[in-house]
C-alpha positions in Angstrom: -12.8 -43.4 -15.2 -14.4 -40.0 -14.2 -12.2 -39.8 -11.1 -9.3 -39.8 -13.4 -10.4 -37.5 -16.3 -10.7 -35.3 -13.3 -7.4 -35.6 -11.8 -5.8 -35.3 -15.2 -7.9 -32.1 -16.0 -6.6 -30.7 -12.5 -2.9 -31.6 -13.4 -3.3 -30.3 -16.7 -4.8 -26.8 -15.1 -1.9 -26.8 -12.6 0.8 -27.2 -15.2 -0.8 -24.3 -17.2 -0.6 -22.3 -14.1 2.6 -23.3 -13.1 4.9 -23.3 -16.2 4.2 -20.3 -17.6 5.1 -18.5 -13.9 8.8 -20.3 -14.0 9.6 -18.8 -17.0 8.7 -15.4 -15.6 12.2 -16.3 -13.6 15.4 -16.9 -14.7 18.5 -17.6 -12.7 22.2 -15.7 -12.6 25.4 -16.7 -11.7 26.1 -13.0 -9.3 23.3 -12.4 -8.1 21.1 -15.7 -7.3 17.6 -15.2 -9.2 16.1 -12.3 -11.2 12.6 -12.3 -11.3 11.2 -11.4 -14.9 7.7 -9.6 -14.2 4.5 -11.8 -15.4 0.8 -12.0 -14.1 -1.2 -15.1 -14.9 -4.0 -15.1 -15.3 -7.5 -13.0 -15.9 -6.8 -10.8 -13.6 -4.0 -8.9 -14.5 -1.0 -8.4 -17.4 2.4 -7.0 -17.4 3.7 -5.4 -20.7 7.5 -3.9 -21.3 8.5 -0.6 -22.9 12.1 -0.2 -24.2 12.4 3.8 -24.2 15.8 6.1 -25.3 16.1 6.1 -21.0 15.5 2.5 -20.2 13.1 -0.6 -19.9 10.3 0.5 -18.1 7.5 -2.7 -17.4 3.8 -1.7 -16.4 1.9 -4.4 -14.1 -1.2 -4.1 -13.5 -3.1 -6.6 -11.2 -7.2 -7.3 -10.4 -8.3 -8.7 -6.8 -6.7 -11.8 -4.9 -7.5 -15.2 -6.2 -5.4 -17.3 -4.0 -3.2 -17.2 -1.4 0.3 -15.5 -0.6 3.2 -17.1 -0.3 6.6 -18.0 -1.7 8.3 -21.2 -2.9 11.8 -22.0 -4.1 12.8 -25.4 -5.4 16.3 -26.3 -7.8 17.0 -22.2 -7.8 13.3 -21.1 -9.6 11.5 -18.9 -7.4 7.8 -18.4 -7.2 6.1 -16.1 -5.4 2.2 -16.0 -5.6 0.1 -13.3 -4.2 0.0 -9.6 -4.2 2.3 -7.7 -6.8 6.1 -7.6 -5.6 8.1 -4.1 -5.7 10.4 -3.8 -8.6 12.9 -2.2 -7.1 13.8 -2.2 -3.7 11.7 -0.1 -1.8 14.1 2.8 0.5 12.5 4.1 3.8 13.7 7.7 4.3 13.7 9.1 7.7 11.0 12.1 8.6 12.8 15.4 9.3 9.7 15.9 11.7 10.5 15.5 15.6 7.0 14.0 17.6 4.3 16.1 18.3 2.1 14.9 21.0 -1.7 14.8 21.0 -5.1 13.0 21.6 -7.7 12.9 18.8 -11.3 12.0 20.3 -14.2 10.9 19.7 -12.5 8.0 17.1 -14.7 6.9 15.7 -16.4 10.3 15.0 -20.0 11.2 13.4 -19.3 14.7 12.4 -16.6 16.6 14.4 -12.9 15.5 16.3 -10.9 17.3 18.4 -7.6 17.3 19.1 -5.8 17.9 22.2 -2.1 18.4 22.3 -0.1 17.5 25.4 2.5 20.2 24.8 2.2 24.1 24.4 1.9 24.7 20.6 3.6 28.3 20.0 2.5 28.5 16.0 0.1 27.7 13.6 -1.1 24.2 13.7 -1.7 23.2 9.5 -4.6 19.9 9.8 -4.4 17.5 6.9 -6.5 15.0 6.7 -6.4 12.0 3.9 -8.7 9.1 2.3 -7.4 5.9 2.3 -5.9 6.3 -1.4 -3.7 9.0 -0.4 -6.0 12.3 -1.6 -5.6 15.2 0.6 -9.3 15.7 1.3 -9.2 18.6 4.2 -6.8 21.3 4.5 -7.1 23.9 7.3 -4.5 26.2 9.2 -5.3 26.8 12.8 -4.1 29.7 15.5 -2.0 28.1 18.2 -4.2 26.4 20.6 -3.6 23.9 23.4 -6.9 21.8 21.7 -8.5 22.7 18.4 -12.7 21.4 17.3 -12.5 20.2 13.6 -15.5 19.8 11.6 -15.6 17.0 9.3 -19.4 16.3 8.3 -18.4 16.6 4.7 -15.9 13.5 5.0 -17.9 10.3 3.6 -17.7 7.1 5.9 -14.5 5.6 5.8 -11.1 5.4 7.0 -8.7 8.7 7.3 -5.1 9.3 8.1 -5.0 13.1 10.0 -1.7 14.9 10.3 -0.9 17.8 12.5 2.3 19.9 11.4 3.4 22.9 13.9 6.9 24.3 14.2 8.7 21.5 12.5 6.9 19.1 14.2 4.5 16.0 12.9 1.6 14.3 14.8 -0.6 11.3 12.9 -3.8 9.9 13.7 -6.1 7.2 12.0 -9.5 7.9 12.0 -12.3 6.5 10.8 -15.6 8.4 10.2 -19.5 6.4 10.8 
């Protein structure tokens, strides 16, 4: 008897999962399956905005309660997991050509430097990033075949460094202890 109030309250659970994520989809005759944006759940909520200039739908999502993955069965598509792109995402070429360098010590404590295994003939601009994109140092340098960068102001964590000279990019990870 408990064994099966049990199985019928996991069911029941599943189905109130389930359901309402199929009829976030809806299938089409062109173009195979549209997905209608939903979030399930405590976590998250989606909400759409008719405007004068289109339908605009915000999504917002909270941690990772399960796992990631994607099913399809009789033309309904489910995909669980992290929040999908809306639109297809379009990976643009860099105009920059390589620049080549060494960044060491990685990890670092306080300072880096950066050797370069080419001659740099201009200035050499240093940007360095937080892992949510802020630009967190800034700093032109004379050409130098290696420059000393202090960082000590930089908080623990992961970094993305980028060296632009003379129409040319180099990037780096680093990660500050």
């Amino acid at each position: 008897m408990k064994g099966k109030l049990i199985k019928n309250i996991g069911l029941l659970l599943l189905a109130i999962w389930v359901i309402p994520t199929l009829h976030g989809q809806s299938a089409t005759k062109n173009k195979g399956y549209k997905i209608i944006r939903s979030n399930v759940g405590v976590g998250g909520s989606s909400k759409t905005f008719q405007t004068t200039k289109g339908t605009y739908t915000v999504s917002q999502s909270i941690g990772q309660s399960s796992v990631i993955g994607t099913s399809v069965n009789n033309g309904y598509y489910l995909r669980q997991g992290f929040q999908q792109p809306h639109k297809p995402i379009t990976v643009t070429k860099s105009t920059y050509s390589s620049l080549k360098a060494i960044v060491y010590p990685n990890p670092f404590d306080y300072n880096i430097q950066i050797s370069f295994s080419e001659s740099v003939s201009k200035d050499i601009k240093i940007e360095v990033y937080d892992v949510l994109g802020k630009l967190v140092y800034v700093k032109k340098f004379s050409p130098s075949k290696k420059l000393r960068i202090d960082l000590t102001k930089l908080s623990t964590g992961a970094y993305t460094l980028k060296a632009i000279s003379n129409g040319k990019l180099f990037n780096s990870k680093l990660i500050k202890i």
